[in-house]
C-alpha positions in Angstrom: 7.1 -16.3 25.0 9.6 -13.5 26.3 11.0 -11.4 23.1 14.7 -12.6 22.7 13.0 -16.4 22.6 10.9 -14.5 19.7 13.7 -13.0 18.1 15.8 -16.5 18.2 13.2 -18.8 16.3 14.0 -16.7 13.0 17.1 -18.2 10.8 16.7 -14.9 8.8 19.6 -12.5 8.6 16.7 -10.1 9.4 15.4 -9.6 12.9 11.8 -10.6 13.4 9.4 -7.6 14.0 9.2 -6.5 17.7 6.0 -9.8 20.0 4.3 -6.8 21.2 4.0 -5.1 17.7 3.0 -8.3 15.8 0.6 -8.8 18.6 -0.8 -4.9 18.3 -1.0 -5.6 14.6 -3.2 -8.4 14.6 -5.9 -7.0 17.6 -5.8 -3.8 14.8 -6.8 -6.1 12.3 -9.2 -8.1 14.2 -11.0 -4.9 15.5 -12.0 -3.8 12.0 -13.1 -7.3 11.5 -11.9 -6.7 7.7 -12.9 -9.2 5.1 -9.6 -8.5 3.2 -6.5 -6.4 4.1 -3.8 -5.0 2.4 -0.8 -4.9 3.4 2.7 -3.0 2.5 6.7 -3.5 3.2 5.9 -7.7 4.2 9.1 -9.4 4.7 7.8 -12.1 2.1 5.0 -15.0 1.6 6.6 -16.7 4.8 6.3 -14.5 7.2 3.2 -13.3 5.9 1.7 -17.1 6.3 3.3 -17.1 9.7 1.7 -13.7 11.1 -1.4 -14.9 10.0 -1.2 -18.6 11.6 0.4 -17.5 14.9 -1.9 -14.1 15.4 -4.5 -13.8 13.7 -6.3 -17.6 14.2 -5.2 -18.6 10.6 -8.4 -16.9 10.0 -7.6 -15.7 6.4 -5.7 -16.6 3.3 -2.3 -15.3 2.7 -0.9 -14.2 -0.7 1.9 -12.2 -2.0 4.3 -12.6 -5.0 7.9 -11.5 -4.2 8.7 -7.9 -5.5 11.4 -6.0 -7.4 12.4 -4.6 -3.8 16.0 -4.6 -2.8 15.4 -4.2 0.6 12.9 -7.3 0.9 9.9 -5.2 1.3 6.7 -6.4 -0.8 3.4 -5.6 -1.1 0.3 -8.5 0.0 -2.9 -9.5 1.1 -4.8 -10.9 3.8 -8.1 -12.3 2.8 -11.0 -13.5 5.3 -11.8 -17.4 4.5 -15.2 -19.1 4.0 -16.3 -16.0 1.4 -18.3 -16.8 -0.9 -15.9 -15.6 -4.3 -12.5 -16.8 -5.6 -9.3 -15.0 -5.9 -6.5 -14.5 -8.0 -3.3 -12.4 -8.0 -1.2 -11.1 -10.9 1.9 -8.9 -10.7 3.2 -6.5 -12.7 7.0 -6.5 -11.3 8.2 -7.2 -15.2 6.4 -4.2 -17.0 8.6 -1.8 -18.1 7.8 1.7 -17.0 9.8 3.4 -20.1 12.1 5.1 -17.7 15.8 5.8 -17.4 17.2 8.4 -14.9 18.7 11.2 -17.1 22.6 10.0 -16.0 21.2 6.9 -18.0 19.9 8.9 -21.3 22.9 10.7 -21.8 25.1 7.5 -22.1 22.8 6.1 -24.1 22.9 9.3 -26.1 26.5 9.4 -26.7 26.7 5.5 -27.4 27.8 4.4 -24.1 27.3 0.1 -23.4 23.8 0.3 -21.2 22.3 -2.8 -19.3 18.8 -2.0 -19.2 16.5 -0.2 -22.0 14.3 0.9 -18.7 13.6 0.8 -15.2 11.2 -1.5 -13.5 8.8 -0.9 -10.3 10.9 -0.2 -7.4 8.1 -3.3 -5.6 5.3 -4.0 -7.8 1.7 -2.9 -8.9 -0.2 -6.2 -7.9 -3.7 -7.1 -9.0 -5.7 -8.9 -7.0 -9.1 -10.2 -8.8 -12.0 -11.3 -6.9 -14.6 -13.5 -8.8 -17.3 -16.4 -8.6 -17.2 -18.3 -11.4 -14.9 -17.3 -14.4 -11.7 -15.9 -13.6 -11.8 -13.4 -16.8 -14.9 -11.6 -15.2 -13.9 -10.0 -11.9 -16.7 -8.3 -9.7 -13.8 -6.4 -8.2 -10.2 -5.1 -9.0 -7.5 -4.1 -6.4 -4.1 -2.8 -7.5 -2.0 -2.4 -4.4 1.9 -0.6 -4.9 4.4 0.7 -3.0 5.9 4.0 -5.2 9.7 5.0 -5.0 10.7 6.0 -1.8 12.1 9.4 -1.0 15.4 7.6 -0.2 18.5 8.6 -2.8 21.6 6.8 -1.5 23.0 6.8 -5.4 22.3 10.5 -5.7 21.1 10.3 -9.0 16.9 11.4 -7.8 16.8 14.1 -5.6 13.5 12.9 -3.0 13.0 9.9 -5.8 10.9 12.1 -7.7 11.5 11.4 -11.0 11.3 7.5 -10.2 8.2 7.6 -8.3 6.4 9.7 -11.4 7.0 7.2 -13.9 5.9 4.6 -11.2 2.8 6.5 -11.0 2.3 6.8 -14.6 2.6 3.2 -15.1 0.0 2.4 -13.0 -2.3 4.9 -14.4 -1.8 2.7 -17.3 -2.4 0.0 -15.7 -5.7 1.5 -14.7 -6.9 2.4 -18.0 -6.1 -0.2 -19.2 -8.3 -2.6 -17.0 -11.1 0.0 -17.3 -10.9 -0.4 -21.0 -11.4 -4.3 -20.7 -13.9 -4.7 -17.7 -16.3 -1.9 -17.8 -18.4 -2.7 -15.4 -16.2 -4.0 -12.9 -15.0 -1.5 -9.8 -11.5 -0.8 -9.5 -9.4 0.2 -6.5 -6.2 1.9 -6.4 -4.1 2.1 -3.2 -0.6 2.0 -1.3 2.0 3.4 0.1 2.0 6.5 -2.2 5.0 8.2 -0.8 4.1 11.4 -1.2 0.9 13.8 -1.7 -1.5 12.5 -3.8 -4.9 13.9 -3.0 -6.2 16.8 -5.5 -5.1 20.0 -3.2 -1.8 20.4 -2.9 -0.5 17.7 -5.3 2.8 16.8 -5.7 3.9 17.1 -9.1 4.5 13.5 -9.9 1.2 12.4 -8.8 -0.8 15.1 -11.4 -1.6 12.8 -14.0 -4.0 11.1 -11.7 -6.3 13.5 -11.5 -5.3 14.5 -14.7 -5.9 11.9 -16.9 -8.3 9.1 -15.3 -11.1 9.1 -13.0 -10.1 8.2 -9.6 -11.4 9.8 -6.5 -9.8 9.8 -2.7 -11.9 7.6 -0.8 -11.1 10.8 1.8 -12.6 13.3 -0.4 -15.2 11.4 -1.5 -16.2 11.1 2.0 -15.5 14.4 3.0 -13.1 13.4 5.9 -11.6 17.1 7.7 -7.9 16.9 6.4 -6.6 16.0 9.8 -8.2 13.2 9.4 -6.5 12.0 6.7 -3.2 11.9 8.4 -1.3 8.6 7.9 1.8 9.2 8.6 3.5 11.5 11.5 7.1 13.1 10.6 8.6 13.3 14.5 10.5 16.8 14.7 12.4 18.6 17.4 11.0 20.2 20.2 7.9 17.7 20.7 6.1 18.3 17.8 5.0 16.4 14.7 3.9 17.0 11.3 0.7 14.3 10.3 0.7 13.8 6.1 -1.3 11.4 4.2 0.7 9.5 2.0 -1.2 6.7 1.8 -4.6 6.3 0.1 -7.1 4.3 -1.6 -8.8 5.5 -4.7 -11.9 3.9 -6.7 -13.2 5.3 -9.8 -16.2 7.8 -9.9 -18.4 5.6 -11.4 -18.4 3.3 -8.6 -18.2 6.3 -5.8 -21.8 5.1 -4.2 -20.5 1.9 -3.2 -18.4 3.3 -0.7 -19.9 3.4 2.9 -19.4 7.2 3.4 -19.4 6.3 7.5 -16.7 3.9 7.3 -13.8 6.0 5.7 -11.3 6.4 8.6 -7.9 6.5 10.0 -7.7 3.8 12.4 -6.4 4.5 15.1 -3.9 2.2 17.5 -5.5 1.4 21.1 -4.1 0.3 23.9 -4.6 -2.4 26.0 -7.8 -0.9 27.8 -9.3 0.0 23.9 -8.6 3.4 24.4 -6.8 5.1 21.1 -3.1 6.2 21.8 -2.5 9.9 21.2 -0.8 10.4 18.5 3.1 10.3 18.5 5.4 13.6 19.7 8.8 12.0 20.5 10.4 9.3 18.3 10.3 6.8 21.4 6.8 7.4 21.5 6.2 7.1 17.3 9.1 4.0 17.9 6.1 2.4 20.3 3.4 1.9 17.5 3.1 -1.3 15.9 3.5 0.3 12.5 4.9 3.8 11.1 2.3 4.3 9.3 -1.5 4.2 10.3 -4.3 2.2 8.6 -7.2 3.5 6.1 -10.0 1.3 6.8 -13.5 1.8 4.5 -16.3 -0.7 3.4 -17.9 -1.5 0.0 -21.7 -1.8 0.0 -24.0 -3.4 -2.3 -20.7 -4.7 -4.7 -22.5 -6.9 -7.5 -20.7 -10.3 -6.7 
């Protein structure tokens, strides 16, 4: 199928991603062989269950619940079939995060009418729960998000700071809170974080984290050279590009040996010959890539199922 033939089967008022990126996607996904992937900025359960049925073999089981996101962008996952477990997904698009921007507090100081007592997630924290038998005792916890943008068009949150903090707060919450009811189940944490969240150089909005619960980089843990980490390549003038990791995956210390120190890895994108693709210098060249950003890709050893 040539691309505008592609292009013309969707009735969406949004273009369908690029054949050849869809197609790069899914060999990515198929190299790493990953028994469940998540996945960021999906255009929605439909096109999630159509990537997977046209690419990737309808080897795996698609689920996402639609987001708070005005720009139809929400967060899912792909999970391998035939496993031996159950899954289930919750969301936590409704929970307030006990925010309002400081335009909004004033108003509400002086008396003015407000609409909302407080801001929700700009997508959603979701929780996926993998378990055998009883749905109330998970072997493993995954809450995926996708934190505030950097993008202001109201001007009201210079870099979406403020926003993304109480974002982040609320899913530390969310955290402890599942900590506090299933002790001995492992919890991951990861996303699209937006920003720098590791424990050098932390952005302010991400300090609770390491403040206040016990979550460890999957990176650090591992002890993967910074350059390694990078995720995520800001194209600049003059052919050169600035790497950052603003995406990560975090599990709690406790459960730090059941990560496969060996696996934790960018992946990289490969061409057509399996070679990996030099990382991009020019926008056409970053414009190339299936995705933006690039992949973290880790195993789990030895998980008590």
């Amino acid at each position: 199928m040539e691309e505008i033939q592609w292009q013309k089967l969707s009735t969406s008022i949004y273009e369908n991603k690029p054949l050849f990126k869809l197609q790069h996607l899914a060999r990515t996904i198929q190299d790493t062989n990953s028994d469940i992937v998540m996945l960021c900025e999906v255009g929605g359960l439909e096109s999630l269950k159509n990537f997977n049925t046209m690419f990737l073999n309808n080897e795996y089981s698609p689920i996402l619940i639609e987001g708070n996101s005005d720009r139809n962008i929400d967060v899912g996952f792909l999970i391998k079939k035939n496993q031996s477990f159950y899954f289930d997904l919750l969301t936590h698009k409704n929970r307030d995060l006990n925010f309002l921007y400081p335009h909004e507090i004033a108003s509400k100081n002086n008396n003015y009418p407000l609409k909302i007592t407080s801001h929700k997630f700009s997508r959603d924290c979701a929780e996926l729960r993998l378990f055998t038998r009883e749905i109330d005792k998970p072997f493993l916890i995954v809450l995926l998000t996708h934190l505030k943008s950097p993008l202001d068009p109201e001007r009201i949150d210079p870099n979406g700071t403020e926003r993304r903090a109480a974002e982040l707060k609320t899913c530390v919450e969310i955290f402890t809170e599942l900590k506090s009811q299933f002790k001995d189940t492992p919890i991951l944490f990861a996303g699209d974080f937006n920003g720098t969240a590791s424990s050098v150089n932390t952005d302010p909005e991400f300090l609770p984290l390491h403040q206040t619960t016990s979550l460890k980089d999957i990176f650090e843990i591992a002890n993967v050279n910074s350059e390694n980490r990078y995720t995520f390549y800001q194209v600049r003038s003059g052919l050169r590009s600035d790497g950052r990791q603003i995406d990560y995956c975090f599990i709690d210390d406790n459960f730090k040996h059941l990560l496969n120190l060996q696996s934790v890895a960018v992946c990289d994108f490969k061409d057509e010959f399996g070679s990996p693709i030099k990382k991009p210098e020019t926008l056409e060249q970053k414009m190339a890539l299936p995705s933006d950003h690039y992949p973290i890709v880790f195993a789990l050893d030895n998980v008590k199922i």
